[in-house]
Backbone and ligand atoms as CSV (ligand in chain L), in Angstrom:
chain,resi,resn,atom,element,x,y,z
A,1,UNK,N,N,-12.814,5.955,-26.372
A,1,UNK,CA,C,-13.230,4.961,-25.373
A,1,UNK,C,C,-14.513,5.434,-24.686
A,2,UNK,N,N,-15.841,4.612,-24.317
A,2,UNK,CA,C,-16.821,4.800,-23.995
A,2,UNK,C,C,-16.218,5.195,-22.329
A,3,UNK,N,N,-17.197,6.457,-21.939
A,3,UNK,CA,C,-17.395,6.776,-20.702
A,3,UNK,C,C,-18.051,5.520,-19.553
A,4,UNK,N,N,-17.374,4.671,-18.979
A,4,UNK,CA,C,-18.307,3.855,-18.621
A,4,UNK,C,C,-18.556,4.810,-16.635
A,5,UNK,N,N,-19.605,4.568,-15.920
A,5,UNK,CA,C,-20.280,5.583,-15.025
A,5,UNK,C,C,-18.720,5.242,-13.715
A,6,UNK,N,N,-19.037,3.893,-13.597
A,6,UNK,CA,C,-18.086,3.630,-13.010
A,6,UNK,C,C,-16.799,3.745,-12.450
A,7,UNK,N,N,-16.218,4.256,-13.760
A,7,UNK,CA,C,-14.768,4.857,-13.813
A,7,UNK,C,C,-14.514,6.557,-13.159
A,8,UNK,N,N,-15.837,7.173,-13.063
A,8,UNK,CA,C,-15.480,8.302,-12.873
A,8,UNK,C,C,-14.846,8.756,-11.567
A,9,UNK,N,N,-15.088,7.266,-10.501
A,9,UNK,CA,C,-14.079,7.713,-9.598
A,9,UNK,C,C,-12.855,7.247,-9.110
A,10,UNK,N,N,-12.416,6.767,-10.278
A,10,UNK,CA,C,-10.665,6.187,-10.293
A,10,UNK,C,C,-10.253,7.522,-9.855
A,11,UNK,N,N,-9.347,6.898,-8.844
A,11,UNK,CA,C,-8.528,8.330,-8.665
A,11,UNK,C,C,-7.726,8.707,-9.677
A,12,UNK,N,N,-7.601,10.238,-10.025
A,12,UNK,CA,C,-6.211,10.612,-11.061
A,12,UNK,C,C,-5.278,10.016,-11.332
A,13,UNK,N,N,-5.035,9.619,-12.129
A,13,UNK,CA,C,-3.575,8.995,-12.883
A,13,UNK,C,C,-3.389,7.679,-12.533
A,14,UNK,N,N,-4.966,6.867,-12.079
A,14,UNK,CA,C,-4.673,5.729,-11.467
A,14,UNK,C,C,-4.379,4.052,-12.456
A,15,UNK,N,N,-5.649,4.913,-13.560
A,15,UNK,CA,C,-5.537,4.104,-15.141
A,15,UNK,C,C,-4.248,4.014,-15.324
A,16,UNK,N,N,-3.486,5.336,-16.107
A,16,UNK,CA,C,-2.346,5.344,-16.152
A,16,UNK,C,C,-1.293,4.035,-15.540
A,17,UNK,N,N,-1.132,4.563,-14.448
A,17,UNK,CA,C,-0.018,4.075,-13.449
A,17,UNK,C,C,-0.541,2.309,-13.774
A,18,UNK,N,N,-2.147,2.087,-13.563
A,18,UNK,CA,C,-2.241,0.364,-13.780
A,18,UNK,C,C,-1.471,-0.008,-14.980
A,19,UNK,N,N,-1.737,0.692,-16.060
A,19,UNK,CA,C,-1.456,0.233,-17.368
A,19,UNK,C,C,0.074,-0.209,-17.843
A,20,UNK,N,N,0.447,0.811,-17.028
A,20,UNK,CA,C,1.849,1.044,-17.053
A,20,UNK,C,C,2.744,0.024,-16.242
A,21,UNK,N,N,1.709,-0.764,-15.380
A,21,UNK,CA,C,2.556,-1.879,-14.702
A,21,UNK,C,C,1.708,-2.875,-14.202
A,22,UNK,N,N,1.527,-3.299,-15.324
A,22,UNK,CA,C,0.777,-4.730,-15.928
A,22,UNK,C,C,0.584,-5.867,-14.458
A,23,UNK,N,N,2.122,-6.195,-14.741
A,23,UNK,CA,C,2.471,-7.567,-12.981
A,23,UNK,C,C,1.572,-6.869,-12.363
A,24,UNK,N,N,1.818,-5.489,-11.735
A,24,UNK,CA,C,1.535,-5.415,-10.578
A,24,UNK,C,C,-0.608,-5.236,-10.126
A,25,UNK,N,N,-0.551,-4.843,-11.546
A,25,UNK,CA,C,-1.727,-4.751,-11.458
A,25,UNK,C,C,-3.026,-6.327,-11.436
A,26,UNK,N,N,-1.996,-6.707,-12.110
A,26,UNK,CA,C,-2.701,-8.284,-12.056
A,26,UNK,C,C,-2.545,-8.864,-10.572
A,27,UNK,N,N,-1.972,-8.298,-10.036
A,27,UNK,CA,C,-2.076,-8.971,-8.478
A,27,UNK,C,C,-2.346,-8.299,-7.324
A,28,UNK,N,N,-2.878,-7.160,-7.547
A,28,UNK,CA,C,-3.485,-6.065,-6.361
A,28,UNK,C,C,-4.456,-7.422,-5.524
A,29,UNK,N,N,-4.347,-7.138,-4.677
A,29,UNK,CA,C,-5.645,-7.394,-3.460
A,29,UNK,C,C,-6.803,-6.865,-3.567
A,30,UNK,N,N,-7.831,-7.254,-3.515
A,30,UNK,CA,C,-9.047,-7.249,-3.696
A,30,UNK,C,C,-9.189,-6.475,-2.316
A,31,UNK,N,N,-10.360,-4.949,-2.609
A,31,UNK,CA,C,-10.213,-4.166,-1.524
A,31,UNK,C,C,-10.633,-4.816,-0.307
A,32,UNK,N,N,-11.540,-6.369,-0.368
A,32,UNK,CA,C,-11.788,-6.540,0.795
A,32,UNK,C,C,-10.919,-7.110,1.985
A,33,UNK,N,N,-9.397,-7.515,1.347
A,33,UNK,CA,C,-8.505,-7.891,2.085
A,33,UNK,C,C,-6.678,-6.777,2.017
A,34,UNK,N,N,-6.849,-6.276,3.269
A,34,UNK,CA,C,-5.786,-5.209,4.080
A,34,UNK,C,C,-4.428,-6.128,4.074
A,35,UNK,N,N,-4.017,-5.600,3.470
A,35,UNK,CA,C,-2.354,-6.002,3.769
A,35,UNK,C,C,-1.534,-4.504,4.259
A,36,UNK,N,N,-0.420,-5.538,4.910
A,36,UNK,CA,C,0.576,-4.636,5.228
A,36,UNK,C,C,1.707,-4.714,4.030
A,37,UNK,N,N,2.535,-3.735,3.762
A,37,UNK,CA,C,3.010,-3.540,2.701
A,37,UNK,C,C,4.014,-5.067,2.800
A,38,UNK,N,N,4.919,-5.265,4.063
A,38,UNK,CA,C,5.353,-6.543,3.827
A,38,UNK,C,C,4.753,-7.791,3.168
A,39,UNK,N,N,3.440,-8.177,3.574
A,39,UNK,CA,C,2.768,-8.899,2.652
A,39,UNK,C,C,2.515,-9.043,1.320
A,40,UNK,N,N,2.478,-7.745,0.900
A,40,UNK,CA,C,2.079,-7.526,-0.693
A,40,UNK,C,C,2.423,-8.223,-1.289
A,41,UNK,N,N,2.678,-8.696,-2.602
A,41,UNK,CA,C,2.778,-9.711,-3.466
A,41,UNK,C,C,4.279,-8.335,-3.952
A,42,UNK,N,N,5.603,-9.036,-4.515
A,42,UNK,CA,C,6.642,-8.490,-5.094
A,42,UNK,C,C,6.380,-7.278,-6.241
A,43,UNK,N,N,5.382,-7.775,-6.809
A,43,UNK,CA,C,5.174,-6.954,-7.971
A,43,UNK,C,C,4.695,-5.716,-7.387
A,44,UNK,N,N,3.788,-5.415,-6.487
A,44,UNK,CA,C,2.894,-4.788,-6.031
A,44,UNK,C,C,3.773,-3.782,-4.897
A,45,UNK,N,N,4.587,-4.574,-4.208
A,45,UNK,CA,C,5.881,-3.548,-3.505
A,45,UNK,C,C,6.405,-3.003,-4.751
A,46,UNK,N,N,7.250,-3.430,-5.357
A,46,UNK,CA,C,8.080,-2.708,-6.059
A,46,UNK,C,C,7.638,-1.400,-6.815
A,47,UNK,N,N,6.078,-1.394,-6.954
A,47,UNK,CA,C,5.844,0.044,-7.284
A,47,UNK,C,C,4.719,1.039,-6.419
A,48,UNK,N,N,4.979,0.254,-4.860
A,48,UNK,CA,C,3.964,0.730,-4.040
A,48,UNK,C,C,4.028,2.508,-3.966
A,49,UNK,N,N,5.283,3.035,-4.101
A,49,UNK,CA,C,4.961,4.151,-3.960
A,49,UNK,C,C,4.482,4.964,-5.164
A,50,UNK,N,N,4.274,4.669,-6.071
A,50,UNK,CA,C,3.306,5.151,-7.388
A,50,UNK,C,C,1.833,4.854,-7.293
A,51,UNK,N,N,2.228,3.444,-6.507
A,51,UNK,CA,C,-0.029,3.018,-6.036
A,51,UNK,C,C,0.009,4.181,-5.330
A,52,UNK,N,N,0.319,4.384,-4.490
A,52,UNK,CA,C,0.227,5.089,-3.648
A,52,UNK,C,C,0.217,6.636,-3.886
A,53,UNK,N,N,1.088,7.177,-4.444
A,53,UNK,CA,C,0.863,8.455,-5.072
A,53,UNK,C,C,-0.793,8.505,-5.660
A,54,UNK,N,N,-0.811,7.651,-6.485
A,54,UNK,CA,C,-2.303,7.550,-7.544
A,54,UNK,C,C,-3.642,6.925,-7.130
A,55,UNK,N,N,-3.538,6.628,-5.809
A,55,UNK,CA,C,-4.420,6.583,-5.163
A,55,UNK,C,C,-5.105,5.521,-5.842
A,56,UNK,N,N,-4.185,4.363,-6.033
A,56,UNK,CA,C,-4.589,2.922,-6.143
A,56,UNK,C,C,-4.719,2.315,-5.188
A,57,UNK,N,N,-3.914,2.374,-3.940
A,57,UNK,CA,C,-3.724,2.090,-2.615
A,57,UNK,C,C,-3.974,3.079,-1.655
A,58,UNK,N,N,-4.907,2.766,-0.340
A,58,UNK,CA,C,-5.493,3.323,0.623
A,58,UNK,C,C,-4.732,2.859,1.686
A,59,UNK,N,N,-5.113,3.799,2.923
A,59,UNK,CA,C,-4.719,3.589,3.877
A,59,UNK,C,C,-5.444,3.223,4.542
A,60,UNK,N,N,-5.605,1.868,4.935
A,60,UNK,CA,C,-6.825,1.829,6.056
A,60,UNK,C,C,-7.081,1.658,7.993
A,61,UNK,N,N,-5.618,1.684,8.109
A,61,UNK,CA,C,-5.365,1.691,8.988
A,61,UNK,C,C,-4.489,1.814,9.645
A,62,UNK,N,N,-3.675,2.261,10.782
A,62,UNK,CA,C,-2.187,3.131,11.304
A,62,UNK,C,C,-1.796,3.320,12.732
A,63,UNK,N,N,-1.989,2.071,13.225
A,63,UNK,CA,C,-1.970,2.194,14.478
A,63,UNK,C,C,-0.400,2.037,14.814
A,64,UNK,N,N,-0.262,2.703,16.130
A,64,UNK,CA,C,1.070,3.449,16.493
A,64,UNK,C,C,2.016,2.433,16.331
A,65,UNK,N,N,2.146,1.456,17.034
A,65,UNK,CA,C,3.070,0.079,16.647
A,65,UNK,C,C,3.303,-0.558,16.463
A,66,UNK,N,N,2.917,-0.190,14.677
A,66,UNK,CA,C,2.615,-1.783,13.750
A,66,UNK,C,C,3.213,-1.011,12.589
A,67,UNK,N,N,3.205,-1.910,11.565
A,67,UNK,CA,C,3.115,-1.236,10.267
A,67,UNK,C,C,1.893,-0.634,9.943
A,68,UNK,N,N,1.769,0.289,8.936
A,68,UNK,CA,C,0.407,0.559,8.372
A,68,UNK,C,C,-0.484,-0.566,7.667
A,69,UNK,N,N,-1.395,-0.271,7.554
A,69,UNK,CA,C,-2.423,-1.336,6.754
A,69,UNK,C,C,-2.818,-0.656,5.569
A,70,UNK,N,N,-2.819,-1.513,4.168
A,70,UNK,CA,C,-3.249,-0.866,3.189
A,70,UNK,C,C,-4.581,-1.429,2.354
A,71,UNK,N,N,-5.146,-1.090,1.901
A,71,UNK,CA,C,-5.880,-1.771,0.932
A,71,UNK,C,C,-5.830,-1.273,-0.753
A,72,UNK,N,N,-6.783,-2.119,-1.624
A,72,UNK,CA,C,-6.660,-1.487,-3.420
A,72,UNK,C,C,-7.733,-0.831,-2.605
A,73,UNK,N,N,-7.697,0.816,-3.568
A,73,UNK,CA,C,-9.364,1.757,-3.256
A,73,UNK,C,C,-10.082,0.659,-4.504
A,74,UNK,N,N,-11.346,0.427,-4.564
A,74,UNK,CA,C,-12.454,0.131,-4.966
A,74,UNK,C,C,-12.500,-0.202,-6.391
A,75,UNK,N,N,-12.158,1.435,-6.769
A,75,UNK,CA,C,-12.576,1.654,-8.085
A,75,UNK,C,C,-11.354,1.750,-8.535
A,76,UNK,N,N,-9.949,1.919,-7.902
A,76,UNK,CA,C,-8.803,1.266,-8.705
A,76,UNK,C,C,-8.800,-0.158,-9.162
A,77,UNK,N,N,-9.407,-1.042,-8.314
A,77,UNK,CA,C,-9.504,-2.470,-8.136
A,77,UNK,C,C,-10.117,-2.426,-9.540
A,78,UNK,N,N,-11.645,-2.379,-9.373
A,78,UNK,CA,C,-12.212,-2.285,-10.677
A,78,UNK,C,C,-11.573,-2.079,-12.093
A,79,UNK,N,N,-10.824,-0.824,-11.945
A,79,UNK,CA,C,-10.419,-0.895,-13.267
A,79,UNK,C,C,-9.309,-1.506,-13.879
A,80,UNK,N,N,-8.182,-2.059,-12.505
A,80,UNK,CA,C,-7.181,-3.270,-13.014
A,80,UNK,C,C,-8.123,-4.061,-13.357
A,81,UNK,N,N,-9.398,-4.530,-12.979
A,81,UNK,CA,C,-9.865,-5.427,-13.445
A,81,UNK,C,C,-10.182,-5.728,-14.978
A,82,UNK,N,N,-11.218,-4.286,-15.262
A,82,UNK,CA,C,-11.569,-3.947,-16.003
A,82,UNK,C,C,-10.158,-4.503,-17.121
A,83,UNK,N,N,-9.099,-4.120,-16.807
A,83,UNK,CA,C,-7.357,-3.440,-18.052
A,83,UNK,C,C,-7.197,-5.462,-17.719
A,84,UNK,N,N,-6.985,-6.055,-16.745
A,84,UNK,CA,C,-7.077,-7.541,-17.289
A,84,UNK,C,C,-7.620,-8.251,-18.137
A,85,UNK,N,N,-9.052,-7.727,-18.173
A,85,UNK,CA,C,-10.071,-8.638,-18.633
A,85,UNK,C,C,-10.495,-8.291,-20.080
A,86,UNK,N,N,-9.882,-7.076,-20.528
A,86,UNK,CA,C,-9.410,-6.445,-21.773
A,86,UNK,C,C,-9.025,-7.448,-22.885
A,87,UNK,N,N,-10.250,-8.091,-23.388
A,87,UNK,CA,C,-9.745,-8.325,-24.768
A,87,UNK,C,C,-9.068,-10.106,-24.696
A,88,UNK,N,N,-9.194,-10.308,-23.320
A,88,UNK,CA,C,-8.704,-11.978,-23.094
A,88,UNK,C,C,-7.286,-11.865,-23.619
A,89,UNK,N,N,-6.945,-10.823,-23.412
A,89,UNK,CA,C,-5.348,-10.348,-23.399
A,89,UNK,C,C,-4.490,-10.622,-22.663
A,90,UNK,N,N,-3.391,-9.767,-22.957
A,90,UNK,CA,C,-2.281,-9.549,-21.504
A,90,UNK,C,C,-2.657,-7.843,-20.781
A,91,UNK,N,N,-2.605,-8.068,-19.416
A,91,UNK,CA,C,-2.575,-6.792,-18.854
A,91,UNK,C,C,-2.373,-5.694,-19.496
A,92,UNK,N,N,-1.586,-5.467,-20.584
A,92,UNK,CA,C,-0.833,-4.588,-21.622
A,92,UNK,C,C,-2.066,-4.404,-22.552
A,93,UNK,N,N,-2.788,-4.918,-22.813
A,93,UNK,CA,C,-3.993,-4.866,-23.596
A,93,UNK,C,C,-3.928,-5.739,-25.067
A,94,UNK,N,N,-2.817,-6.475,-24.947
A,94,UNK,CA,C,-2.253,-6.756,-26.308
A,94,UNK,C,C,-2.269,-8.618,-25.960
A,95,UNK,N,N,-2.472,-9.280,-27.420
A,95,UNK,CA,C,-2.092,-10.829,-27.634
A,95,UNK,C,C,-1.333,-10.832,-27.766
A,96,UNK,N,N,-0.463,-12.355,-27.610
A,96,UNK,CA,C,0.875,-12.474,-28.721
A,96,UNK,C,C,2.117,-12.293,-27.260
A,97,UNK,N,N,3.063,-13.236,-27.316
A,97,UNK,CA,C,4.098,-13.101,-26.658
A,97,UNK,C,C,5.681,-13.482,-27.032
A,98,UNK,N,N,6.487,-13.626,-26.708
A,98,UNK,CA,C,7.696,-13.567,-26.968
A,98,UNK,C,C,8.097,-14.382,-25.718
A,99,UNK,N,N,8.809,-15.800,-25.716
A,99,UNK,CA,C,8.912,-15.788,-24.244
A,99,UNK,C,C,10.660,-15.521,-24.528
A,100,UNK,N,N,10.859,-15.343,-23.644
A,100,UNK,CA,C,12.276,-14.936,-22.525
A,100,UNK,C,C,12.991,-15.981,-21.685
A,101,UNK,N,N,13.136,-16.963,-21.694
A,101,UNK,CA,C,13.287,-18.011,-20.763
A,101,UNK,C,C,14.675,-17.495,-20.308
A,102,UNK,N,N,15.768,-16.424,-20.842
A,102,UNK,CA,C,16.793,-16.482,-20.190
A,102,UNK,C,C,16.416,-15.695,-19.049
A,103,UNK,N,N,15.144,-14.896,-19.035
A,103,UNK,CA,C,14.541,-14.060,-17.482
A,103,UNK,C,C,13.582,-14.259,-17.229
A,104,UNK,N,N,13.187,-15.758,-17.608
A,104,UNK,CA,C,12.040,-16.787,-16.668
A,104,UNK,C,C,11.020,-15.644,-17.241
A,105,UNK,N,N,10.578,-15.237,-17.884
A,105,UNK,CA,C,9.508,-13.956,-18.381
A,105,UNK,C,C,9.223,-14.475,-19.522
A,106,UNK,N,N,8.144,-13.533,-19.587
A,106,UNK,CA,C,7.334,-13.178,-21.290
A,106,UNK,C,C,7.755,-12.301,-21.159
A,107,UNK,N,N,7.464,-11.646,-22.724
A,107,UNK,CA,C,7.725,-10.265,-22.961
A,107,UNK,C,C,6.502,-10.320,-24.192
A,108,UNK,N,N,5.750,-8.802,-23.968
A,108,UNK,CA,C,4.756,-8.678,-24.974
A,108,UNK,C,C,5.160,-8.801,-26.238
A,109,UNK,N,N,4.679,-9.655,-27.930
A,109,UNK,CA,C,4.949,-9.292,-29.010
A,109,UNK,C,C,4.218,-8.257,-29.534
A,110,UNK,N,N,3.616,-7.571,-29.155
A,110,UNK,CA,C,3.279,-6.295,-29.983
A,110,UNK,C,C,4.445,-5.148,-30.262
A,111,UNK,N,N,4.463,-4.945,-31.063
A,111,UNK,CA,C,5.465,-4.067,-31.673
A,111,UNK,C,C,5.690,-2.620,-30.839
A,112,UNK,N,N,6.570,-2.336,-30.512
A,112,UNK,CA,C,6.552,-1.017,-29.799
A,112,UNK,C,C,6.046,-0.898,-28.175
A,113,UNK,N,N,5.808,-2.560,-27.668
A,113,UNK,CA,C,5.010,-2.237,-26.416
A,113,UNK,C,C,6.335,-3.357,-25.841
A,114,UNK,N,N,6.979,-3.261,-24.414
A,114,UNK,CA,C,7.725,-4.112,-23.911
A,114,UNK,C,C,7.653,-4.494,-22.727
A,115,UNK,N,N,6.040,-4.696,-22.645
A,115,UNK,CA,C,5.457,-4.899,-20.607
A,115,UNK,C,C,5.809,-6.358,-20.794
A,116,UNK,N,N,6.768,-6.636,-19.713
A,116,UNK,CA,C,7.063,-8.006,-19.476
A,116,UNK,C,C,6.049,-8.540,-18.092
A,117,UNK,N,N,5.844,-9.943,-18.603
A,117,UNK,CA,C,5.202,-10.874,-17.412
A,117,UNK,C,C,5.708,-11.602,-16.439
A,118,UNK,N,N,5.763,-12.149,-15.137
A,118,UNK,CA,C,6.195,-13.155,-15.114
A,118,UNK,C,C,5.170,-14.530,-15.652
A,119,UNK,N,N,5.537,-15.551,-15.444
A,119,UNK,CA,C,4.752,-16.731,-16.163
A,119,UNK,C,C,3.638,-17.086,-15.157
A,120,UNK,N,N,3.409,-16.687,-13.760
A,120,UNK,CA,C,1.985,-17.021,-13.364
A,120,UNK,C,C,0.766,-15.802,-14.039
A,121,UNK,N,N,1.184,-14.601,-14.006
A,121,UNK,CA,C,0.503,-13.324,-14.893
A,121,UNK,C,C,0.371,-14.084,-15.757
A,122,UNK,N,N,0.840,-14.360,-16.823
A,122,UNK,CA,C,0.606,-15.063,-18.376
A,122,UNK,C,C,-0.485,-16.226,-17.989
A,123,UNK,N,N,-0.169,-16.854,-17.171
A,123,UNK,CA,C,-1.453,-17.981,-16.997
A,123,UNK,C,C,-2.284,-17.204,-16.774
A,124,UNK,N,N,-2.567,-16.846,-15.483
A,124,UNK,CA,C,-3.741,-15.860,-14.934
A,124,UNK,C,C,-4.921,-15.007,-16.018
A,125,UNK,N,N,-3.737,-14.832,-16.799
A,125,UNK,CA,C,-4.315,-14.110,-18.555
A,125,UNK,C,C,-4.813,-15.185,-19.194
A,126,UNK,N,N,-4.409,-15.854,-19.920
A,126,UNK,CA,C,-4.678,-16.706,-21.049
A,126,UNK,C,C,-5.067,-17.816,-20.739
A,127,UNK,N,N,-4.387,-18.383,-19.554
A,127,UNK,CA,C,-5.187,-19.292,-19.391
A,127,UNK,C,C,-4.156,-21.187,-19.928
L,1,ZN,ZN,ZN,1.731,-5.161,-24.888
């Protein structure tokens, strides 16, 4: 994979962790808008503490009696972007689906890969 300049300041393991969770990455917040973790979109809680480890998610703010405020860092943003826009794919990097209707989902058809969608992700993708 080409070095692109950009990427060099994804935080550690931040590729990873996007790749690895497709939903959630398709629906990060754009760094210019702070949410509090209650807000987040479902996908995006459910693996906040891995954004968070990987320094997909920032802290931008912490005042004493509130919740915290978070934002996507920059260049995590970027490169979910980048792993969406992959190929006019699915987040997963892959065509081709399988739907699931008994769990309202897709599920990827690529062989060996099993990142499931829900069906607004699948639009959002394909279109
Ligand atoms: Zn896949």
């Amino acid at each position: 994979m080409a070095v692109d300049p950009r990427s060099n300041s994804v935080p550690n393991g931040a590729r990873s962790v996007l790749r690895g969770n497709p939903d959630a990455t398709a629906r990060l917040p754009p760094p210019g808008e702070p949410f509090r973790l209650a807000e987040a979109p479902g996908e995006v809680r459910r693996v906040f503490r891995q954004f968070r480890a990987h320094g997909v998610l920032d802290v931008v703010e912490n005042p004493r009696d509130e919740p915290k405020r978070y934002r996507t860092n920059p260049a995590a943003f970027e490169a979910a972007r980048e792993i969406r826009a992959s190929r006019d794919t699915l987040p997963c990097g892959h065509g081709g689906l399988r739907n699931r209707r008994d769990e309202d989902g897709y599920t990827c058809g690529y062989g060996g890969c099993d990142a499931r969608f829900d069906r607004r992700t699948v639009l959002d993708c394909i279109g």
